[in-house]
N, C-alpha and C positions, 0 to 999 in steps of 0.2 A: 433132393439137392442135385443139380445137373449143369453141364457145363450149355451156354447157349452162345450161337454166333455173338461176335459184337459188332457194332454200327462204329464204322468211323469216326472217332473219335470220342465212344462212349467212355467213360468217368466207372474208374475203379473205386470204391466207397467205401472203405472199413469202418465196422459200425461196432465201437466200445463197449460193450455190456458185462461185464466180468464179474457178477453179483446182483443179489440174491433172487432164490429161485424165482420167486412169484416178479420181480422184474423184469427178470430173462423173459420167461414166460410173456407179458406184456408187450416185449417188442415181435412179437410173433405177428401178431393181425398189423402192425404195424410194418412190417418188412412183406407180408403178403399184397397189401394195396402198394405198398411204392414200385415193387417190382412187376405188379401187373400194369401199374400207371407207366412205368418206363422200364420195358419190356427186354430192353438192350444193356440196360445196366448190371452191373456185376456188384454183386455186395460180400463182402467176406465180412462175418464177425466175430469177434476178439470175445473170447469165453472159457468157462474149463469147459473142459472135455467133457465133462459128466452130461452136460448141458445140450451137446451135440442134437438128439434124438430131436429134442422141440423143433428144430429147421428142418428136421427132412420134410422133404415136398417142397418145398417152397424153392421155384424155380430160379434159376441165374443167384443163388446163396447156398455159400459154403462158410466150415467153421474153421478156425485158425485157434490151436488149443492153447492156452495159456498156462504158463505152469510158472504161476506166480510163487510156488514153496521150491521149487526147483532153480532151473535154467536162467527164468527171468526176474527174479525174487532182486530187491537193489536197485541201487540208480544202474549199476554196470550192466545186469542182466537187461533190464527195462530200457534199455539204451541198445542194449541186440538186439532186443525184441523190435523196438520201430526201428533197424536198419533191415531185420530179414524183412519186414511187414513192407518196405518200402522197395525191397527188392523183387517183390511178385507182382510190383506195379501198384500199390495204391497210388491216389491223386488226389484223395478226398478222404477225411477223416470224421465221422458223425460221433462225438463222443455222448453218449446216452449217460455215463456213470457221474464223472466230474466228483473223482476223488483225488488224492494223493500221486496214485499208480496214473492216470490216467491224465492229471496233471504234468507227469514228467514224460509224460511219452507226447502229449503236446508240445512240449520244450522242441523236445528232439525232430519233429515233424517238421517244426515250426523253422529248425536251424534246415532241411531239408528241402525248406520252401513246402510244404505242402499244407494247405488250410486245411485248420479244424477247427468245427463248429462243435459248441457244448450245451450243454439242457439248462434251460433256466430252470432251478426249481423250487422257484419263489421263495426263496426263505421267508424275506421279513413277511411276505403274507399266513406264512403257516404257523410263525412267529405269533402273531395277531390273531390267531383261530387257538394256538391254543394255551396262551398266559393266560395267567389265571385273573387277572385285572382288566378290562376295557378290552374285553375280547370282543374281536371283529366275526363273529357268526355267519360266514356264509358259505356258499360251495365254490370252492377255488377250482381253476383250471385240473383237467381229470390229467396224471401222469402219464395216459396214452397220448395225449393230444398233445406233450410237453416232448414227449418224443418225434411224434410226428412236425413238431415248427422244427426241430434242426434241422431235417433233412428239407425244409422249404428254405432254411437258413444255407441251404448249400444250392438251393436252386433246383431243387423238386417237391414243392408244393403237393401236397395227396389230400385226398379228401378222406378221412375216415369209415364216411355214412356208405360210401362203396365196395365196404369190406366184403369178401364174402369168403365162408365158410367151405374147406372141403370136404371130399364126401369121405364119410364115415370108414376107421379103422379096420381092416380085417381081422378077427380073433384070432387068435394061435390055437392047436389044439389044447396045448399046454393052460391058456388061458380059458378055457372052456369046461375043462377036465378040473381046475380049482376052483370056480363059479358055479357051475353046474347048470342046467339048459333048460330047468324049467322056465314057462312062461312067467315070470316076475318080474315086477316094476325092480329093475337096478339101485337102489339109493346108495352113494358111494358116501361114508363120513370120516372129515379129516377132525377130530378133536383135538387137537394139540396146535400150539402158536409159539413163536421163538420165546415171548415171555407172558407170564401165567395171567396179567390182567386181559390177556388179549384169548385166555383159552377156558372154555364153558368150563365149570365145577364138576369132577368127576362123579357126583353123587346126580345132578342134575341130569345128566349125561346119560346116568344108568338108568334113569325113569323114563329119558325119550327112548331110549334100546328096548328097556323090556316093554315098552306100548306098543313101539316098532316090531319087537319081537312075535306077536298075535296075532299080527297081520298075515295072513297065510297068502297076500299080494304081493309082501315087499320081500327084498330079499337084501339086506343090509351089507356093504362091504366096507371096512375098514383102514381108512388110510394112516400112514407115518413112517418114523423111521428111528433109529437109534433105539437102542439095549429096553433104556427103561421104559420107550413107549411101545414097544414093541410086546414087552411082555403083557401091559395093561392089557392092549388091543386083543390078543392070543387069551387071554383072560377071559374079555367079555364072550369070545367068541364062542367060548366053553361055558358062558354061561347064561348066555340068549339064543331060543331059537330062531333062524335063518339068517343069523350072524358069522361070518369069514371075516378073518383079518389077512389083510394082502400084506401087510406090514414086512418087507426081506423075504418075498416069495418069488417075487417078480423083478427084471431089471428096467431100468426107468422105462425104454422103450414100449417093455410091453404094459407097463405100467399107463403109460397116456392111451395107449391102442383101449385100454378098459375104460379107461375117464372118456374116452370119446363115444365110448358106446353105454355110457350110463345114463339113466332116465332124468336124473337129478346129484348133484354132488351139494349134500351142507357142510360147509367150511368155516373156520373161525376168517377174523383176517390176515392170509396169510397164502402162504405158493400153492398152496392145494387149489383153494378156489379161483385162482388167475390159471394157471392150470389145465379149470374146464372150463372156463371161459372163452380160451383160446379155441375150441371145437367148438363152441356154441352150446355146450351142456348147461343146462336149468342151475344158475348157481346160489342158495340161499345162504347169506352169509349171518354171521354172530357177531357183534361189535361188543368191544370191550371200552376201555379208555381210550381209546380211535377212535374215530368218525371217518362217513365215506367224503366229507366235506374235505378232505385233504389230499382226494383224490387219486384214493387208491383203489375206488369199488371197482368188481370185476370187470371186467369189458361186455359193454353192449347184454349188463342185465337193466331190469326194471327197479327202481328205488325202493320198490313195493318188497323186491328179495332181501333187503337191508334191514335186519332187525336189531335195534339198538336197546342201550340200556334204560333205566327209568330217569331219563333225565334232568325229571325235576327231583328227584332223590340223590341224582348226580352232576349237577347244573356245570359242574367245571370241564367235562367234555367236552373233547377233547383234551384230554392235558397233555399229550404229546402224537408227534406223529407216528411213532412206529411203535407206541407201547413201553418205550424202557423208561419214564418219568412219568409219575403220578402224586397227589395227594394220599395221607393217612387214609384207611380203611376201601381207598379208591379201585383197589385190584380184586375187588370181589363186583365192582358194578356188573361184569357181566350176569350174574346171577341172578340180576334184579329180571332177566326174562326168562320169562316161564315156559317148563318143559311145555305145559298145553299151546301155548302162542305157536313155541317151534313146530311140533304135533301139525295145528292146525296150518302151517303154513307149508310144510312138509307136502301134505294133503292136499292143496290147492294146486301144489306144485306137480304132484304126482298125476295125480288124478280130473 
């Protein structure tokens, strides 16, 4: 992130993203093509702080920390918050989120004169994809591309297909010293989803690790976070060889610098595998009662990486969009794929 000239009368743009990670994540390739398309533009985006690491590099954008449990927490807080945001010169507001929080800082924008465009994000279609009656089956608009029409809604137009990827993270020694430098294919696996229909069966799991484990090619790293996944992780890794759990080893940053330099990352649906998508890392994903139909598959993978459940054993998938409503016995569909499928596609992936 770096300060650059600006062009007479270039448009300061604050671009709302305040949640959750694999979102954040997604506006990454998205803020890379708009700001190489218009080179003069300034973008600050409205985020926590935790979040910061994902923008570095990404020229003429900086992060504006949000501390919505704090400072800005309230209409009163969130009412300073868009007068300091309007005091550093915004003139343009891209709200990506279109919640609550984001709603009232519109307000206020709005009493300031300053336009802000918001994300359509089609409900009544995703509405229709995934009732469980005269569901409309198709693939909706992908949520990068839903990002990318506001910033054309504000009169910068980008084209996607011209993303391009940077070059690859430097390691730390620190990072190298916990991995270790043999020649091995990288697979990084994130097993854990905010909720359980969306995360592989731990028994499952442990049949792709001990197969992975034999491979004296692969050298398996373990992704997650919080207490109780953290010890699974630390678990497996004590009990599959060339298995490491990175799980509270690493701070975010050095944490992406690894994903960018991984061979392949398998992820449920969820911030891990937008994550490595955003460096272009090989991402295979696990569907549970999600579908990529809703428009959340990784950026600029192949459909081929998409392994879904058996859905003639589970015909109502989608039944929601982010996993937290399902039908009876429906929070096991992921199970219906088999470690061998994962294995074999692992494999194609890798190798």
């Amino acid at each position: 992130m770096g300060e650059r000239p600006q062009a007479k009368g270039a448009s300061h743009i604050l671009v709302i993203r305040l949640s959750a990670m694999g979102d954040v994540a997604m506006t990454v390739p998205v803020l890379r093509v708009l700001t190489a398309t218009y080179p003069y533009l300034k973008v600050t985006v409205l985020t926590r702080g935790f979040f910061e690491p994902m923008f570095k590099g990404i020229p003429g954008v900086s992060v504006y920390k949000a501390d919505i449990k704090g400072v800005h927490s309230g209409v009163v807080g969130l009412c300073r918050l868009a007068k300091d945001l309007r005091d550093i010169g915004i003139d343009k507001v891209a709200d990506l989120h279109d919640v609550l929080r984001s709603n009232v800082l519109k307000s206020v924008f709005y009493m300031f004169g300053i336009p802000v465009k918001q994300i359509d994000k089609g409900r009544n279609e995703k509405k229709a994809l995934t009732r469980e009656n005269n569901k409309i089956f198709k693939q909706l608009k992908p949520t990068i591309q839903r990002y990318a029409d506001v910033f054309e809604a504000l009169g910068y137009p980008i084209d996607l297909s011209s993303h391009q990827f940077p070059n690859k993270e430097k390691l730390s020694g620190k990072i190298r010293e916990l991995v270790g430098t043999e020649p091995k294919k990288w697979l990084g696996i994130a097993p854990f989803a905010q909720h359980n229909s969306k995360a592989y069966p731990a028994g499952l799991m442990e049949e792709v690790l001990e197969e992975l484990s034999e491979n004296p090619k692969i050298k398996v790293l373990l992704f997650g976070g919080g207490e109780e996944e953290t010890n699974q992780l630390e678990n497996w890794s004590k009990k599959f060889k060339n298995t490491i759990s990175i799980a509270g080893k690493l701070t975010l940053a050095e944490e992406l610098a690894l994903i960018d330099n991984l061979d392949a990352m398998l992820a449920m649906d969820s911030g891990n595998g937008h994550m490595a998508a955003m460096f272009g890392t090989p991402v295979i994903t696990l569907w549970g009662v999600t579908h990529p139909y809703a428009g959340f598959a990784p950026f600029n993978q192949p459909e081929s990486h998409s392994l879904l459940p058996d859905l003639t054993q589970y015909p109502k998938i989608p039944t929601s969009v982010y996993g937290n409503s399902y039908p009876e016995a429906y929070e096991n569909a992921i199970g219906s794929i088999s470690p061998e499928s994962v294995l074999k596609k692992i494999d194609e992936v890798l190798f």
